[in-house]
C-alpha positions as CSV (number, residue, x, y, z in Angstrom):
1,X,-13.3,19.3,40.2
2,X,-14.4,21.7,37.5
3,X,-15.9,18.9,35.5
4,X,-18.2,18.1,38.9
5,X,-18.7,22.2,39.4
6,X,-20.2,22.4,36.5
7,X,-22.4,19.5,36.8
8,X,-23.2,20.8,39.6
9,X,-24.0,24.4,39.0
10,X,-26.2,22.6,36.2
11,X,-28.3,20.8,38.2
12,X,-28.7,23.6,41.0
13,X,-29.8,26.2,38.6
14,X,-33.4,24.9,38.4
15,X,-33.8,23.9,42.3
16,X,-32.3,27.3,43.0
17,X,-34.7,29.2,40.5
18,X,-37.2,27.2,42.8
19,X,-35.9,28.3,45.6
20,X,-35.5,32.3,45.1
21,X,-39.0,32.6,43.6
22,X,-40.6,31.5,46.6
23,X,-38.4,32.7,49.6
24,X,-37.0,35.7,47.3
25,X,-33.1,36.6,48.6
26,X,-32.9,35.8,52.2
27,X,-31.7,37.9,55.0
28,X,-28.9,37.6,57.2
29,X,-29.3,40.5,59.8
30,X,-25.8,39.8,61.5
31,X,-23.5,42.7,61.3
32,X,-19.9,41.6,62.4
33,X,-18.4,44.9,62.8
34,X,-21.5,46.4,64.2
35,X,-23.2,43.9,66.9
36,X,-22.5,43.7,70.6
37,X,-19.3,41.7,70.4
38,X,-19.6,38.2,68.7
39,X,-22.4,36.3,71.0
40,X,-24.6,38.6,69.1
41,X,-23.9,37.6,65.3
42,X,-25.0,34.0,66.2
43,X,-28.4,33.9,67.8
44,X,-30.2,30.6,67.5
45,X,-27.5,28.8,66.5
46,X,-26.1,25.9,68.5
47,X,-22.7,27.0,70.5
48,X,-20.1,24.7,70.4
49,X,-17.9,25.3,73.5
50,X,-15.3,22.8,72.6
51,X,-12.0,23.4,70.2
52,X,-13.1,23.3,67.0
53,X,-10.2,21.7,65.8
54,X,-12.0,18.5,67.3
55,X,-14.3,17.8,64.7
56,X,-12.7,19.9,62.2
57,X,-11.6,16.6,60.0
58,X,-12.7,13.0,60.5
59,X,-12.1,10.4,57.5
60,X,-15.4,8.4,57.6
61,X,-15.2,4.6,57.8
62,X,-17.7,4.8,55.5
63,X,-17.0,6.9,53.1
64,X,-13.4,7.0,50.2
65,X,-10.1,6.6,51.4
66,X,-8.0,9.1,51.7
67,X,-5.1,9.2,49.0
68,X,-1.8,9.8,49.2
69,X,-2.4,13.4,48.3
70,X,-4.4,13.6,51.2
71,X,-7.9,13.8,49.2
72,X,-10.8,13.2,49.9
73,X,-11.4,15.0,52.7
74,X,-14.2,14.4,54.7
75,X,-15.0,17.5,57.8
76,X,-17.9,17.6,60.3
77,X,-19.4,20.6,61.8
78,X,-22.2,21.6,63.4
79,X,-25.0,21.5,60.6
80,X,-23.6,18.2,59.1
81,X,-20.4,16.9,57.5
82,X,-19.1,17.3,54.0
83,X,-16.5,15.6,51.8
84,X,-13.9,17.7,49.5
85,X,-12.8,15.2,46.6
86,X,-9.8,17.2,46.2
87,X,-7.8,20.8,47.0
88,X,-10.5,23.6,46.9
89,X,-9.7,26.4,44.3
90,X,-13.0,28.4,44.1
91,X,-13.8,29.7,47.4
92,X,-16.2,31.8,48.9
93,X,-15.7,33.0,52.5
94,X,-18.3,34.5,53.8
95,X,-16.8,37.0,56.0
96,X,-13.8,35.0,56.3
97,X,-11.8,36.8,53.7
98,X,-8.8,37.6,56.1
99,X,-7.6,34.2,56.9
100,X,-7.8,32.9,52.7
101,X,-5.8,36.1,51.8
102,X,-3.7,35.7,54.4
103,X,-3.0,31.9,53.7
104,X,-2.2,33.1,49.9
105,X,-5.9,32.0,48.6
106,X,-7.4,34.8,46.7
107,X,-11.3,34.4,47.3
108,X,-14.2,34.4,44.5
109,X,-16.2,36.9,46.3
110,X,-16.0,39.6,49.2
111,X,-18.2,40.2,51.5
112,X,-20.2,43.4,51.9
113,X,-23.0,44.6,54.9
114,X,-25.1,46.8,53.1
115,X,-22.6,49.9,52.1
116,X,-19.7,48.6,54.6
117,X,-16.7,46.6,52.9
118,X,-13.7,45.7,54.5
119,X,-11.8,47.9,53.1
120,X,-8.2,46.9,54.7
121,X,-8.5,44.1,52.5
122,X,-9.4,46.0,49.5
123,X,-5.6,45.7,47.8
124,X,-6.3,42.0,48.0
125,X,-10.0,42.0,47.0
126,X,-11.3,45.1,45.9
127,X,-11.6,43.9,42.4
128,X,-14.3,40.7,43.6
129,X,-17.7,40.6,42.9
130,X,-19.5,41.5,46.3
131,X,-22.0,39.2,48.7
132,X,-24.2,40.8,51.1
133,X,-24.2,38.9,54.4
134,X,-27.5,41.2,55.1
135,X,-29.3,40.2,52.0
136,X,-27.7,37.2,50.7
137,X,-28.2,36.4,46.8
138,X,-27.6,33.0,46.6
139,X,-28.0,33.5,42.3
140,X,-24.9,35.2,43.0
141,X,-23.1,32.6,45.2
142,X,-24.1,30.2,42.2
143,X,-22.4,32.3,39.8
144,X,-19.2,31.9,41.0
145,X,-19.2,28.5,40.8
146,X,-17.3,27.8,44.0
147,X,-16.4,24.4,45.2
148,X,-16.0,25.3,48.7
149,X,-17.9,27.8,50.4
150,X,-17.1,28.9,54.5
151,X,-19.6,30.8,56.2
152,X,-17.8,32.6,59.1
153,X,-21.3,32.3,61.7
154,X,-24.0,30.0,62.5
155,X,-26.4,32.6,61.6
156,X,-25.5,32.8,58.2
157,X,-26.5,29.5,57.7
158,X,-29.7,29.2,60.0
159,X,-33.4,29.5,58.9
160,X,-32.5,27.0,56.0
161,X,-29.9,28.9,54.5
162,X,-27.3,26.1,54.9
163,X,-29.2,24.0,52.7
164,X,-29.3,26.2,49.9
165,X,-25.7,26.6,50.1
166,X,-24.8,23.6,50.3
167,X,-26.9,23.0,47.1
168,X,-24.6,25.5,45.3
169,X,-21.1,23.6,46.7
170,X,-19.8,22.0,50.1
171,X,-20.5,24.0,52.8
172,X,-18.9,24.2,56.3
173,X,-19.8,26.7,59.0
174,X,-17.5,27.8,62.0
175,X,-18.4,27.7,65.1
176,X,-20.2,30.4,68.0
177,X,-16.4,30.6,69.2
178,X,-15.1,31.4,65.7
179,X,-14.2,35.1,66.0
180,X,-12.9,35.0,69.8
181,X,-10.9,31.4,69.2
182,X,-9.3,33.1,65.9
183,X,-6.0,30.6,65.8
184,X,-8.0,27.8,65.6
185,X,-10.5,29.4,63.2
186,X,-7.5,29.6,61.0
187,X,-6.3,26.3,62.0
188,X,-9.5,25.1,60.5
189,X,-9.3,26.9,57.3
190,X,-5.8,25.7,56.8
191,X,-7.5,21.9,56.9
192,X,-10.1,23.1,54.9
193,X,-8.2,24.4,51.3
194,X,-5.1,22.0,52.8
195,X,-2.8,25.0,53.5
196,X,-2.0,23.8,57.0
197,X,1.5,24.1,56.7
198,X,0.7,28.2,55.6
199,X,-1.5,28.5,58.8
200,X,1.7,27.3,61.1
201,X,3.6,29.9,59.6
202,X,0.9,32.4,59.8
203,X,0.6,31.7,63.6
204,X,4.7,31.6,63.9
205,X,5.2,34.8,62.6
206,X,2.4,36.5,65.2
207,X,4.2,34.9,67.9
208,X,7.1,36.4,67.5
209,X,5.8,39.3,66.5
210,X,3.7,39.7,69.7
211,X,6.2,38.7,71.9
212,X,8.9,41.4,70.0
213,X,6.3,43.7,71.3
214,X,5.3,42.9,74.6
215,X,9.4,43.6,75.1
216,X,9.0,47.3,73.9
217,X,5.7,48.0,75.7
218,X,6.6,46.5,78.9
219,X,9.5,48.5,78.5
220,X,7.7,51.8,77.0
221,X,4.3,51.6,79.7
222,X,5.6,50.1,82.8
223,X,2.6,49.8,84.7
224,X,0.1,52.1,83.1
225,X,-3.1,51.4,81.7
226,X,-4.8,51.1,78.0
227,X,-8.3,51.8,76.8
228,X,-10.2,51.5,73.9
229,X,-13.7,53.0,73.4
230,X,-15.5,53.1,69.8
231,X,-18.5,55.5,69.0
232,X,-20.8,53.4,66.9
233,X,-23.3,55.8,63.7
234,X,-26.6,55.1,66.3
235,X,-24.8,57.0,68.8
236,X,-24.3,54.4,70.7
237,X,-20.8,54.8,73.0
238,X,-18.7,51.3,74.1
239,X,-16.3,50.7,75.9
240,X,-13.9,47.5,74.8
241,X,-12.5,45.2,77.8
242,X,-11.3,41.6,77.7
243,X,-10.0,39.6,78.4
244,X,-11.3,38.7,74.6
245,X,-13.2,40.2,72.0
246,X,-12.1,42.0,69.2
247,X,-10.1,44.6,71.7
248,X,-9.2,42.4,74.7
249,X,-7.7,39.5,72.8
250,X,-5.1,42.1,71.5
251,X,-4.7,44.3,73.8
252,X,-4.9,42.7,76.8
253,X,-4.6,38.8,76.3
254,X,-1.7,38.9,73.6
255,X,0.3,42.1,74.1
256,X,-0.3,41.9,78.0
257,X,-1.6,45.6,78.7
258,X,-3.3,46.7,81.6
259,X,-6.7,48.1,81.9
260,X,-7.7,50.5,84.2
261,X,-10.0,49.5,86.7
262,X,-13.3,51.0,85.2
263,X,-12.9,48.5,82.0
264,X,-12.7,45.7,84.6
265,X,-15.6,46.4,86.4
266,X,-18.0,47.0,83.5
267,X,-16.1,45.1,80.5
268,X,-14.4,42.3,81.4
269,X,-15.0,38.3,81.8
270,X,-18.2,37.0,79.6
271,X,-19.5,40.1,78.6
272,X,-16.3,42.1,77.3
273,X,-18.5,45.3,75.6
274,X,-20.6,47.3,77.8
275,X,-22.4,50.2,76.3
276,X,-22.4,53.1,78.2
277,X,-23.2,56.7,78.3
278,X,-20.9,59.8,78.4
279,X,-21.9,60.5,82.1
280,X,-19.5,57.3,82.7
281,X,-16.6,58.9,80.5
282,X,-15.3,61.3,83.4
283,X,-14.3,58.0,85.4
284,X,-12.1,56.5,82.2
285,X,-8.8,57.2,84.1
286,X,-6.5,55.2,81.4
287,X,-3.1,56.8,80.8
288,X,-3.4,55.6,77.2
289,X,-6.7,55.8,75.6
290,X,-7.5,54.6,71.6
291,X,-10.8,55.6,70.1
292,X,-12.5,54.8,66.9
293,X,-15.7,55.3,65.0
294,X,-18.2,54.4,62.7
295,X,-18.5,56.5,59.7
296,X,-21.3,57.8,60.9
297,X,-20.2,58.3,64.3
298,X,-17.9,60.6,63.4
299,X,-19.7,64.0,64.5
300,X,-20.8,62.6,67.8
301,X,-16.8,61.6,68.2
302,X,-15.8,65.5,67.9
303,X,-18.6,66.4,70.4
304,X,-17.5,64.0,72.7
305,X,-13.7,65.4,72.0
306,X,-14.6,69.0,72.2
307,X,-16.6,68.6,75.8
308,X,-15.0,70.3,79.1
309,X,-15.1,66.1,80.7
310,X,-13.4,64.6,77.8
311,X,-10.5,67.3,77.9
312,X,-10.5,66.8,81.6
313,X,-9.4,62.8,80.7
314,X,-5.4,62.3,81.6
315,X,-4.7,60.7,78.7
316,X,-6.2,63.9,77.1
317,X,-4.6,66.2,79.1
318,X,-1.2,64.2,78.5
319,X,-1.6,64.2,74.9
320,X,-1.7,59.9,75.0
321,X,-5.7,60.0,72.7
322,X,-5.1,57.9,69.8
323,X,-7.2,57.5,66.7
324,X,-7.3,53.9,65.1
325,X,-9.5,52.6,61.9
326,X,-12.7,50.9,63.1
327,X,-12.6,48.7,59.9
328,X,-9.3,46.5,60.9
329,X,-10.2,46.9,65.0
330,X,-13.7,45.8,65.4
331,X,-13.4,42.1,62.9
332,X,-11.0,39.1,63.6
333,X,-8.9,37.3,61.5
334,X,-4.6,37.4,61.0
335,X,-4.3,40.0,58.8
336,X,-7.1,42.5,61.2
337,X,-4.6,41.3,64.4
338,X,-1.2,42.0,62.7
339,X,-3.0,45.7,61.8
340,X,-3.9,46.0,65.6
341,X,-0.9,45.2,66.9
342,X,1.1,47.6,64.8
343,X,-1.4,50.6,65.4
344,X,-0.4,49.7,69.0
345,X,3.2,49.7,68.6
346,X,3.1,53.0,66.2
347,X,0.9,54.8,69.1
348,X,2.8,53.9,71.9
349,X,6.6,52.8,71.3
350,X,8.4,56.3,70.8
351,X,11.0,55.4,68.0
């Protein structure tokens, strides 16, 4: 495979030169950690409503036989297919960082929007060189020299940018349904660099560990209720619901919490975000209550927390507000869930 990656950066170099001087870097203007929810990241693509485990890997008729080391490998998704002669080492996930680390493959990039990193992956790759899913460099993705490259969103690849990645190495893009079907995201990516056995274990070990703590906070709550609101850097105030999402597929799908009825009437079935002002705040009536912030939401979070409504909350007045890192809450992925659910357990489950 190195042989062909080199052959192949080779013969990209020129097309790509072509390429940049006319369209100059292109722009991706998703922001996963800062849009409403996921439906948001993906606009213009085509949705895929059905498991994406499906179509995830289909030997062609036509095309080599698959050895007894299970290569070539030849996937379909949604912008075309693609065929992996052998085991992927050189990887670039674009944005899908936390299932490689978290299946032991160390990436050849990390993704970066604008000044935001992930940094609860930093241990793992802090020392990367960085892609901007805002303004991709695709002379960057080149220099890598990746033989597999994942794009975690439809829009990352729309408006022609699939084609100039898949120029640089085979490309495969996740579904719409990616970030809110997160198993079988990782499902997919275990098929992909043919750790499938790693992704079963992956999934085994949240199992267990979810249902180890459903036990303590059935136990711990009883019947009272759990919110989560985040204060985005415009301003901009929202209240998480479910029953997926980012907040609801933790909170309230795997760990089995109950939300109080204000979430369910504004943030709950297909739309589970709902911005909304502080006026609204007064009817949050949660017994437990998490919030978090952008970095630059951070002084309209103390206002909010210094105001005569907000200290007139019951979980503020019981002393049950607790504070929780937007950077592992508002992504997907095993590593961001396994964070979540022990921020819950830590807040909640006295020792």
């Amino acid at each position: 495979m190195k042989v062909m990656r080199i052959v192949r950066m080779f013969s990209m170099i020129a097309a790509l030169g072509v390429m940049l001087a006319a369209c100059g870097e292109s722009a991706v203007t998703e922001q996963p950690s800062g849009t409403s929810q996921n439906t948001a990241q993906n606009t213009g693509a085509k949705q895929n409503g059905g498991d994406q485990s499906d179509g995830v890997q289909k030997e062609q008729d036509a095309g080599q036989p698959v050895g007894e080391s299970g290569w070539p490998r030849t996937f379909e998704h949604e912008f075309g297919s693609m065929t992996l002669p052998e085991e992927p080492k050189r990887i670039i996930g674009l944005y899908l960082e936390d299932y490689l680390v978290a299946l032991g493959i160390k990436p050849v990039t990390q993704t970066v929007i604008g000044s935001f990193s992930l940094q609860y992956l930093q241990p793992h790759i802090g020392d990367l060189p960085t892609l901007d899913s805002s303004a991709v460099s695709f002379e960057a993705a080149l220099t890598a020299q990746p033989d597999l490259i994942l794009l975690a969103f439809p829009g990352y690849a729309s408006e022609g940018k699939y084609d100039k990645y898949d120029k640089i190495a085979p490309t495969y893009v996740l579904p719409a349904d990616a970030p809110d079907n997160w198993r079988d995201t990782l499902r997919t990516v275990g098929k992909l660099t043919g750790k499938e056995d790693e992704a079963e274990k992956v999934l085994a070990d949240y199992e267990a560990k979810i249902q180890d703590a459903k036990v303590k906070l059935a136990a711990e709550l009883g019947d009272e209720t759990v919110a989560l609101i985040r204060v985005r850097s415009n301003k901009e105030l929202r209240l998480y619901g479910g029953p997926g999402g980012y907040v609801g597929n933790v909170l309230y799908t795997d760990l089995g919490l109950n939300p109080p009825s204000i979430v369910k009437q504004l943030a709950w079935g297909d739309e589970s975000m709902k911005v909304v002002s502080t006026e609204i705040l007064p009817d949050l009536d949660a017994d437990r209550l998490f919030i978090t912030y952008d970095e630059g939401g951070k002084e309209l979070a103390q206002e909010i927390m210094d105001s005569s409504f907000w200290k007139a909350l019951p979980a503020v007045q019981n002393g049950k507000v607790y504070e929780v890192s937007m950077d592992h809450w508002m992504t997907f992925g095993p590593i961001a869930y396994n964070q979540k659910v022990d921020d819950v357990l830590k807040a909640l489950v006295t020792d």
